[in-house]
N, C-alpha and C positions, 0 to 999 in steps of 0.2 A: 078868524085865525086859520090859518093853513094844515092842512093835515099832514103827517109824516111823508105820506106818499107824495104829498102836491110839491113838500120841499124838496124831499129827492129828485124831483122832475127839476128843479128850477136850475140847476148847471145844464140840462139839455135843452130849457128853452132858451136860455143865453144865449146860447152858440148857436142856435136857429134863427139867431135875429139877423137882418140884413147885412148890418156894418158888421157884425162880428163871426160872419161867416165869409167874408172879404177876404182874401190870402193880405197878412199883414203887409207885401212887397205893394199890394196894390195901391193900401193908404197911406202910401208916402212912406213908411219906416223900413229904413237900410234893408234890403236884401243881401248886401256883399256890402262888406270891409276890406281895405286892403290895407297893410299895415308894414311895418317895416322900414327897407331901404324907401323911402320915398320923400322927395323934396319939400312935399308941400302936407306931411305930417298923415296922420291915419286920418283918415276919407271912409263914411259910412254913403253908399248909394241904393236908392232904393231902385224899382223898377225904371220907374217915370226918367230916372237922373242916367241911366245906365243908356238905354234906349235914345235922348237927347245927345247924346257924347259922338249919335253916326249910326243912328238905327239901318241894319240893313239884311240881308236874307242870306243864308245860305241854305241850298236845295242840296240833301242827300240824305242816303240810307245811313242805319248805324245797327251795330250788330244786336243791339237789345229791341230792336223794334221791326224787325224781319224785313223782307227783299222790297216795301211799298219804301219809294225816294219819297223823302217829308219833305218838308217846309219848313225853316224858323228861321223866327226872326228874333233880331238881339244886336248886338255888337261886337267888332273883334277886338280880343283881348291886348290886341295891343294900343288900340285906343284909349281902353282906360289907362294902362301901364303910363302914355305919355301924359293922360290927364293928370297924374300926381307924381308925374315926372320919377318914376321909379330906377332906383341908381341898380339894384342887384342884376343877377346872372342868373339865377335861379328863383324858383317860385315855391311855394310849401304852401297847395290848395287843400283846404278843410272844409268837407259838408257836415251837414249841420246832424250828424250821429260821430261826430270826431272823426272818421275814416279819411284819413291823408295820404296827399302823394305830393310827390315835388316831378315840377314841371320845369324845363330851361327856358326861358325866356326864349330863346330863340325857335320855341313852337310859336310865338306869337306872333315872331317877325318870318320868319322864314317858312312856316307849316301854316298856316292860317287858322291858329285856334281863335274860337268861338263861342263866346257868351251867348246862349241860345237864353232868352227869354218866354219866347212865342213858339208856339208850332200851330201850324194851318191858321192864323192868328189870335189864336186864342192863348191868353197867358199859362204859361206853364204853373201849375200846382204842384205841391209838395208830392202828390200820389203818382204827379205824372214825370218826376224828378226837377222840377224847378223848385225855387222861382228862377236859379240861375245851373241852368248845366253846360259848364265845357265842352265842348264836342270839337272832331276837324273835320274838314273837309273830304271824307273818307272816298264820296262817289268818281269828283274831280280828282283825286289823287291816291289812285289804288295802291301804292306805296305806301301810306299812312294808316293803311289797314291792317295792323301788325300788333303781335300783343301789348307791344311797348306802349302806343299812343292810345290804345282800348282803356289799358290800365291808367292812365290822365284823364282820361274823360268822365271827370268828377260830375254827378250828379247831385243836386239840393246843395250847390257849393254858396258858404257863407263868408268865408276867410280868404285873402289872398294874402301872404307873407312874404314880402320879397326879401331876399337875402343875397 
């Protein structure tokens, strides 16, 4: 029989075990939803599915991670948008503590926002704001270093709502 203490330890040996200290996006289950105006119905995607769509790099700095230019890698957002062929004008991105912002679509098409996945290629974790964070182009386009698109660059984003 197990002692009190040995039971209270057994929720932190769980989550010490290999598989279940995994970031959930890794084993397959939906990182991002998108939901809404979209043709071909709500779409849950996990890492693997998001990354397959046109995995590709954008190199730059961003204001939460000081003057060193990163590395990530991910997808642009506007590649999912035509994966489930999204009808709206507007975006309503939710991370996964409810904190929303709405995004125009046309940052997808015309600003080159960013499904960051990876940085230096290592999968982004929930500590380090993945599994999916927003980002633009900030280094290539000093123009989009402005409060307006700081405040879009939803970090730990779960929800895409098109509207």
């Amino acid at each position: 029989m197990l002692s009190r203490r040995h039971l209270l330890a057994l929720p932190a040996l769980a989550l010490a075990s290999p598989v279940r200290s995994q970031p959930q996006a890794a084993r397959g289950r939906p990182a991002l939803r998108v939901e809404g105006r979209v043709a071909d119905g709500p779409h849950g995607f996990s890492v693997a599915e998001l990354e397959a769509l046109g995995e590709g790099d954008l190199v730059t700095r961003t204001p939460w991670t000081g003057d060193a230019v990163l590395r990530f890698g991910g997808v642009a957002l506007e590649r999912v948008l035509r994966r489930v062929r999204a009808e709206g004008d507007m975006l309503r991105a939710v991370a996964l503590n409810d904190y929303a912002v709405t995004v125009p679509r046309e940052d997808a098409e015309r600003h080159g926002a960013f499904l960051a996945t990876r940085q230096g290629g290592q999968p982004l974790r929930v500590r380090d704001r993945g599994p999916v964070w927003l980002i633009y182009p900030w280094t290539e386009r000093p123009a989009l270093d402005h409060p307006t698109y700081r405040e879009r660059a939803i970090w730990q984003l779960r929800l895409i709502d098109v509207r």
